[in-house]
N, C-alpha and C positions, 0 to 999 in steps of 0.2 A: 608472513613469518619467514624468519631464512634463520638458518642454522650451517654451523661449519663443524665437521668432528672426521676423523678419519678415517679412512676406507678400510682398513686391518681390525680396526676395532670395531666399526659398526661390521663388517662380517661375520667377523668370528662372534658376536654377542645374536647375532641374525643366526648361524649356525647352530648355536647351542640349541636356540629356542625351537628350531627346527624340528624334533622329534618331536615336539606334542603336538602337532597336525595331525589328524586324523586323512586318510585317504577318502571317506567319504564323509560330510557334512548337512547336519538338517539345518543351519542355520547357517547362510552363505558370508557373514560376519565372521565365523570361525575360521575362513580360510586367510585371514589376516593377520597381521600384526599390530598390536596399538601403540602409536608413538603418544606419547607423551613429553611437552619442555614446559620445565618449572626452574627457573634460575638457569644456572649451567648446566644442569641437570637431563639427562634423556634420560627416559625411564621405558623401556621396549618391555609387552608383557604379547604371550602366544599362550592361548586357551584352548579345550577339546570339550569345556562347559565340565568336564570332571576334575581337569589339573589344568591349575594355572601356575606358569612359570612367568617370574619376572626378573629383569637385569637392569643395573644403570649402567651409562657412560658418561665419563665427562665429554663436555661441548668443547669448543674452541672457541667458538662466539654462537650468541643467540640475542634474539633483536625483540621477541616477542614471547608469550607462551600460549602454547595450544596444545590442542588433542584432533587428534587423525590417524586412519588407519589405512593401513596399506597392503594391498594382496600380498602373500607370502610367497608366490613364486615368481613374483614380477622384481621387486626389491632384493630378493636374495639372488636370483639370476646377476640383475644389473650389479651389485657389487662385489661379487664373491672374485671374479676376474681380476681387476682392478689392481697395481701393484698399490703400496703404501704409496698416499698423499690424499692432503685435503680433498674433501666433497663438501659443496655445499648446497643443500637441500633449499629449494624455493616454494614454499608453501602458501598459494593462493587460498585463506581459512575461507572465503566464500564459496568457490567455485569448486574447490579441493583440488586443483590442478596443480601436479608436482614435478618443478623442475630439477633434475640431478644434474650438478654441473661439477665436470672434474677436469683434469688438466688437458686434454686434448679433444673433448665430446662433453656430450648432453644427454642425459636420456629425457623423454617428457612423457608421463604417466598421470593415470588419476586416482587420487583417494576417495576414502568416504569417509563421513562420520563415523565418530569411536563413541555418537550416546546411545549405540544395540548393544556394544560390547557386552557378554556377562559377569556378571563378578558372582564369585561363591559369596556364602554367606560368614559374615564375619563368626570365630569362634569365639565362644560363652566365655565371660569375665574367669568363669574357675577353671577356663583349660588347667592343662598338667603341663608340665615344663621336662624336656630332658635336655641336659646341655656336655657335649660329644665333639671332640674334633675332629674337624674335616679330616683327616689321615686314617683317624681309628673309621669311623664310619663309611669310606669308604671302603677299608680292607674286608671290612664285617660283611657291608653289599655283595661287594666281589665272591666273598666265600661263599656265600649262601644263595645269592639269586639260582645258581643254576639247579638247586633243589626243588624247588617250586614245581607245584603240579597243575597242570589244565584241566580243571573240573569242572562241567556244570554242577553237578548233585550237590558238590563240597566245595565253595566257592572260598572256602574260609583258608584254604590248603593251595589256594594260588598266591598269595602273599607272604610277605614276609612278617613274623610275629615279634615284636618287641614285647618285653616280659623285664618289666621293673622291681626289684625287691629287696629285702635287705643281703643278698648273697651278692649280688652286683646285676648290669644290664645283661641278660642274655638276649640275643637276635636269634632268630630260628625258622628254618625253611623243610620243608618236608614231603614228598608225594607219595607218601606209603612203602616206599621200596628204599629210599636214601634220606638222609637226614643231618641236617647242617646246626650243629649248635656253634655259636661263640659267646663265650661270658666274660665282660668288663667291668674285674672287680672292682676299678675306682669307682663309678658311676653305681651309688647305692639308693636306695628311699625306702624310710620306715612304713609306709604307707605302700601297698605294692598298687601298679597301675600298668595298661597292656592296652597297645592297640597291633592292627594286620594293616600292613602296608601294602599297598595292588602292587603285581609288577613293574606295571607302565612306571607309576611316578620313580621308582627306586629303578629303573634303568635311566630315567633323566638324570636323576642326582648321582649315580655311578657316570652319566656321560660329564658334568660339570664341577665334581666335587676334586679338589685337590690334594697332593700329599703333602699339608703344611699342617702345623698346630694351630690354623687359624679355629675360633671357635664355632660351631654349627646349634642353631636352638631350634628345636621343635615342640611345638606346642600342640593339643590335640587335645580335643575332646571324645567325644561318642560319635560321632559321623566324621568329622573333618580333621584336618592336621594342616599345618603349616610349619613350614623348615624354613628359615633362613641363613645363608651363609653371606660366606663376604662378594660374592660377585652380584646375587639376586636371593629370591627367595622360590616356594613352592608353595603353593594351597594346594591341598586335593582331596578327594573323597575315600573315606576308609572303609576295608570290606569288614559290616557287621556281623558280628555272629561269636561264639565259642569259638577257639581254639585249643584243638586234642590237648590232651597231658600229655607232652613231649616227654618227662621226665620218666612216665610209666614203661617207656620202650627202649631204655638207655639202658642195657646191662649194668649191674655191679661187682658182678665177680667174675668176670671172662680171667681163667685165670696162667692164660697161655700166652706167650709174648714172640711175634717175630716181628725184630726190625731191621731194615732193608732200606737201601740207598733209593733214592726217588724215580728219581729221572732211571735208571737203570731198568728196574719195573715197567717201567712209563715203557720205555723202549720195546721189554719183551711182548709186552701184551699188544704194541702196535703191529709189533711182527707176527705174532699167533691168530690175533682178532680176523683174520681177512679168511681164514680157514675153517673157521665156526660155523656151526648151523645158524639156523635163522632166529633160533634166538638169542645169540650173541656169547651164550656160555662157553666162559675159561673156566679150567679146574687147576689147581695150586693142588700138590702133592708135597706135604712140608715137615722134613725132620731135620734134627740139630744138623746146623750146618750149611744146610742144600733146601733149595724150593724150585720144584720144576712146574712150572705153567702150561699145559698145553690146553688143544682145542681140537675139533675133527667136526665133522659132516658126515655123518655115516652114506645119507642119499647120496654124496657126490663124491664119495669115497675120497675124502680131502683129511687133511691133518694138520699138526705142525704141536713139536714140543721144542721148551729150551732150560735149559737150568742153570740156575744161577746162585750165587755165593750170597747165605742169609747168617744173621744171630737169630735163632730159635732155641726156646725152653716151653718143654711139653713134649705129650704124648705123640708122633706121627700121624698125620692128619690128613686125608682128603675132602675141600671145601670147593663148591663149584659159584661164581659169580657173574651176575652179566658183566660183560669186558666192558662195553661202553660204557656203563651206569661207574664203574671201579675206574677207570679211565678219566672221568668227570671229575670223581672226587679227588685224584691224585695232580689233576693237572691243575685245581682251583686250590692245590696248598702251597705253599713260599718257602719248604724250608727245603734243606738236603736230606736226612733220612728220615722215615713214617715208622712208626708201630700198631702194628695191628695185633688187637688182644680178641683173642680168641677163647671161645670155649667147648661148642662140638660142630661139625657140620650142618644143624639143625638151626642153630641160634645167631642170632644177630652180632656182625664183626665191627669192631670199634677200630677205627683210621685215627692216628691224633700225630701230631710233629713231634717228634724227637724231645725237639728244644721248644716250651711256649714261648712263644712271644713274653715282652715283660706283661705285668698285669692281667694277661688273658687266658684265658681257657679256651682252647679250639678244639672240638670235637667233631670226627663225622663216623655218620652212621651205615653201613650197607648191609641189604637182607639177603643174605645165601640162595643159590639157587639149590634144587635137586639135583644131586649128581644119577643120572641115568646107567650105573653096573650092572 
């Protein structure tokens, strides 16, 4: 079999798939890629036996059609270098002996058989359908992945929670101490329906989804899910179990308001933070007008305050927060100024944009520390 397709495009489609390698392997077929030619067609899928990701490209010419598989660091090596121009691939289907030939060299490797490969199990005829495009979903990823908590006990609180109903899609990430809501009120269903997305896969599709209206469909049942966009798709395994009542921890009447330009914030707290004892607590001292942020170390007799020009309405407040956890949240939002609604130093502080997005609801959540007086 010979095949001819491009050196930029078989890389960058070899790149993508990249991430789902696992570093180590019980089954020495996983450390592969499976080529697949059907017509003009390539079709490159990289498995971890929990997600499989697949991509097409078109060919330039193809003589025959087959399936073989090929090491992942042998093949991504040999063409990642490579400026743009034809490659063409010499596929002995008996011997699996594989010639790369491009414009001034050869490389010569060998494949294997792609009939170990695994395949997940197809989803049940009444999967659920959610249909999202690539641009909203990925900003949704972005926002929330860095929420996620590392659990064994509560394995349900490492992914991401999609939550269908008739209010619109909310996405939601959570570790106990911070909490990421976004809700897309187009995206509604009379019938409500929820699955937990693992990390791993939603950092794949954060690594390949782009910011176009193109459309993205995900289909899922009770164990499995499958996404497909416009470059490939995703199968992977969904973590079972309940997911907490997000909504029982969402204040409704924080009824103090200060908003504050982003990046400015952003700014003080990078300068305070290095000052902090070791658990990372800032305190905000905040009346009309004025927010002063500082930190201290009392063992290393260390400090640093700075204050800064706020809109506040309410009573004068002292609230302490871990800097990095408040830092996370402020640097994973898009807009210019935040409000944060407050109610006493005890209770949970609501972060939201200014300005929503059209259509969405962005919400984040951070749990107060104790302030130590």
């Amino acid at each position: 079999m010979r095949l001819t397709i491009s050196s930029t495009a078989l890389a960058s489609r070899l790149s993508a798939l990249s991430k789902v390698f696992n570093s180590k392997n019980t089954m020495p077929i996983l450390d592969c890629y499976l080529f697949e030619v059907k017509g003009d067609q390539l079709t490159i899928t990289a498995s971890d036996s929990e997600n499989v990701m697949t991509t097409q490209v078109t060919l330039d010419e193809a003589d025959n059609e087959g399936v073989f598989a090929v090491s992942n660091r042998t093949i991504l090596d040999a063409v990642k270098e490579l400026p743009e121009q034809p490659l063409t691939l010499d596929v002995d289907m008996a011997s699996f002996a594989v010639k790369v030939i491009y414009q001034n060299g050869m490389y010569n490797f060998t494949a294997q058989s792609g009939a170990e490969f695994p395949r997940l199990q197809p989803l049940h005829d009444d999967a659920a359908a959610i249909i999202i495009d690539s641009k909203t979903l990925l900003n949704d990823i972005t926002h929330s992945i860095f929420a996620t908590a590392n659990e064994e006990l509560r394995p349900v609180m490492n992914g991401i929670y999609f939550d269908l109903n008739q209010e619109g899609l909310a996405i939601v990430a959570s570790d106990g101490h911070k909490l990421v809501r976004t809700r897309n009120k187009g995206i509604t269903s009379e019938a409500p329906m929820s699955f937990i997305l693992p990390k791993k896969p939603a950092n794949l599709l954060k690594g390949v989804l782009t910011k176009s209206e193109d459309e993205v469909i995900i289909r899922f049942d009770e164990r499995n899910a499958s996404i497909s966009y416009a470059d490939g798709s995703l199968t992977c395994r969904l973590i079972e179990g309940r997911y907490p009542n997000y909504n029982s921890v969402i204040p409704q009447d924080n009824p103090y308001q200060l908003t504050i330009d982003r990046m400015v914030l952003i700014g003080v707290i990078r300068r305070v933070l290095p000052f902090a004892s070791s658990s990372q607590q800032v305190r905000l001292h905040i009346e009309m007008g004025k927010a002063v942020i500082s930190s201290e170390d009392i063992d290393f007799y260390t400090s640093a305050k700075e204050e800064i020009v706020c809109d506040y309405t309410g009573n004068p407040m002292d609230i302490g927060f871990k800097g990095t956890s408040l830092m996370e949240i402020l640097t994973n939002l898009d807009c210019e100024e935040v409000t944060l609604e407050l109610a006493d130093p005890s209770r949970p502080c609501l972060i939201l944009p200014t300005q929503q997005p059209e259509n969405e609801d962005i919400l984040m959540l951070i749990m107060p520390m104790l302030l130590n007086d």
